[in-house]
ZAMARGU-4260 file (C-alpha; in steps of 0.2 Angstrom, whole numbers, plus 5000, padded with zeros to 4 digits):
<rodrens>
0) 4963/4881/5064 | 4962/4865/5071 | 4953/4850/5065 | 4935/4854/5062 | 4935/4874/5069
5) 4940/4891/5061 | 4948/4902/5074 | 4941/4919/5070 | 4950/4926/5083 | 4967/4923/5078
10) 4972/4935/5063 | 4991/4929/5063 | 4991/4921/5046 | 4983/4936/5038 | 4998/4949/5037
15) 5000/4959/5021 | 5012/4954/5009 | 5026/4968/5004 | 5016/4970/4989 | 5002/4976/4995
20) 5011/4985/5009 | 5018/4998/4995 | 5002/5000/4988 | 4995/5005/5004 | 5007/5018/5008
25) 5009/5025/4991 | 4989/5026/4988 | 4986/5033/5007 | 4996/5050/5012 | 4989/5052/5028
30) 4993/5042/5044 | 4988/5044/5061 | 5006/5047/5072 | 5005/5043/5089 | 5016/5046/5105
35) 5017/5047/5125 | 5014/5063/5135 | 5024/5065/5150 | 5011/5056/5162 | 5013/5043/5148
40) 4996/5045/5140 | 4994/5039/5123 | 4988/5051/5110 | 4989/5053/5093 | 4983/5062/5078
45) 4980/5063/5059 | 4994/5069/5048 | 5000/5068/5030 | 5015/5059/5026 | 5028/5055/5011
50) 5037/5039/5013 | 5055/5039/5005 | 5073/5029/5009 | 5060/5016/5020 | 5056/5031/5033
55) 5042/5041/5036 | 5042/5060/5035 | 5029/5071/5044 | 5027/5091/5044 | 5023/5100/5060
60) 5026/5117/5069 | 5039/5117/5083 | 5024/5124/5094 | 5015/5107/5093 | 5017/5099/5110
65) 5020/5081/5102 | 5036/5090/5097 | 5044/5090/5115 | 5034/5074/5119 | 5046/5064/5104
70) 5061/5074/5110 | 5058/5068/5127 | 5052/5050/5120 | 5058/5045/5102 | 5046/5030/5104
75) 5030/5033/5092 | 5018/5023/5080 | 5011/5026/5063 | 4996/5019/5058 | 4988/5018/5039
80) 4972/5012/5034 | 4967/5008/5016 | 4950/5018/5021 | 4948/5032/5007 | 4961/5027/4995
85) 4960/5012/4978 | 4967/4999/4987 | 4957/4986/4993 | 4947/4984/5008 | 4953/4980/5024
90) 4972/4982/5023 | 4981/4992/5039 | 4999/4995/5044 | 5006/4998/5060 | 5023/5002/5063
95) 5031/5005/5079 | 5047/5017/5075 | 5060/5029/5080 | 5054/5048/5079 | 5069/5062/5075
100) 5064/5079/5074 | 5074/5088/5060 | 5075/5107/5060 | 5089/5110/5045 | 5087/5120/5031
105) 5092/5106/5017 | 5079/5093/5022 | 5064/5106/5026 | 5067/5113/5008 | 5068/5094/5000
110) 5052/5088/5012 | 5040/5105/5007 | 5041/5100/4990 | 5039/5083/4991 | 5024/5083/5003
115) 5015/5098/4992 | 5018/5087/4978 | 5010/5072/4985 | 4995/5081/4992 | 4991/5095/4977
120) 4997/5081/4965 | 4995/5090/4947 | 4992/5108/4953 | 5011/5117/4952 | 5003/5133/4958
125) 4994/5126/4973 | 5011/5115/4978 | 5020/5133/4979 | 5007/5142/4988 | 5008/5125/5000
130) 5027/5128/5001 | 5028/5146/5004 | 5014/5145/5019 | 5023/5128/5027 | 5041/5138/5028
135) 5041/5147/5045 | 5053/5147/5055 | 5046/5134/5068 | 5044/5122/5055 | 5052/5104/5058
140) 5050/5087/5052 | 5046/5072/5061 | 5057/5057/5053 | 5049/5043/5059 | 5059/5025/5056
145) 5051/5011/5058 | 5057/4996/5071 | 5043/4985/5070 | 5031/4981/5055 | 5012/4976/5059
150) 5000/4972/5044 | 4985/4967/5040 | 4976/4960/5026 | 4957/4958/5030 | 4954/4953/5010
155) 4965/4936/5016 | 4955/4935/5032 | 4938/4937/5023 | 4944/4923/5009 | 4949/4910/5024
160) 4933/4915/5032 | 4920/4908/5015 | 4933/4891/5012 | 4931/4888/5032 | 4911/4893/5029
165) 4911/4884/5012 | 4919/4866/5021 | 4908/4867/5034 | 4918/4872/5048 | 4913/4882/5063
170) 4918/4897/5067 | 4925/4898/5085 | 4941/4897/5096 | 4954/4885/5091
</rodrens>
């Protein structure tokens, strides 16, 4: 912002505070990962995740091609949006991150019951049953740690938008 305008384009002073960034991931439990294919297309996809020791931890069969694709590239993302969840409105996170894929027995019978826990939250019967049909043999987990933190906190944006509005300025490029 300089003198008399509000930049609506820039969003830099809007990040979200570490606060808010906890209540984000602890109030959302699904993400959407995101890798390269071999031609180094972009994809990604919705997945549920548990967030512990300042990683992120995803469940997925060794058949899934995104499997070879982070063996092959360790580079990913992880997005989360506030959308859905009691948080409020207009909060994301990106993280760029490292992606190991983990096959041994003692962290797919710690990450089973953790992620049942967190998505059938008060139902002990349906986190066994989740358990039980997870635990094939091509199960893996995606440990995902993050290098680089992107936030945003559109509740910040909104409230600098109606003082700009409220002062008079205008609304353009800086």
């Amino acid at each position: 912002m300089s003198g008399n305008t509000f930049n609506y384009d820039s969003v830099k002073g809007y990040t979200l505070d570490e606060d808010a960034e906890r209540q984000l991931i602890e109030a959302q439990n699904e993400c959407t990962f995101m890798w390269s294919t071999k031609e180094g297309w972009p994809v990604g996809v919705i997945m549920s995740y548990v967030f512990h020791e300042g990683c992120f931890w995803l469940s997925v069969s060794s058949l899934r091609v995104r499997v070879q694709a982070v063996e092959r590239d360790p580079r990913v993302s992880i997005s989360i949006t506030g959308k859905g969840v009691d948080v409020p409105g207009g909060r994301s996170l990106t993280y760029k991150g490292t992606c190991e894929v983990l096959r041994d027995r003692e962290t797919i019978d710690w990450f089973l019951p953790a992620l049942a826990k967190r998505l059938r939250w008060g139902d002990e019967e349906a986190q066994k049953l989740f358990v039980k049909l997870n635990d094939t043999p091509n199960r893996r987990v995606l440990k995902v740690t993050p290098v680089k933190r992107i936030g945003y906190d559109g509740q910040k944006m909104r409230k600098a938008t109606e003082e700009a509005v409220a002062a008079g300025k205008e609304i353009g490029p800086s």
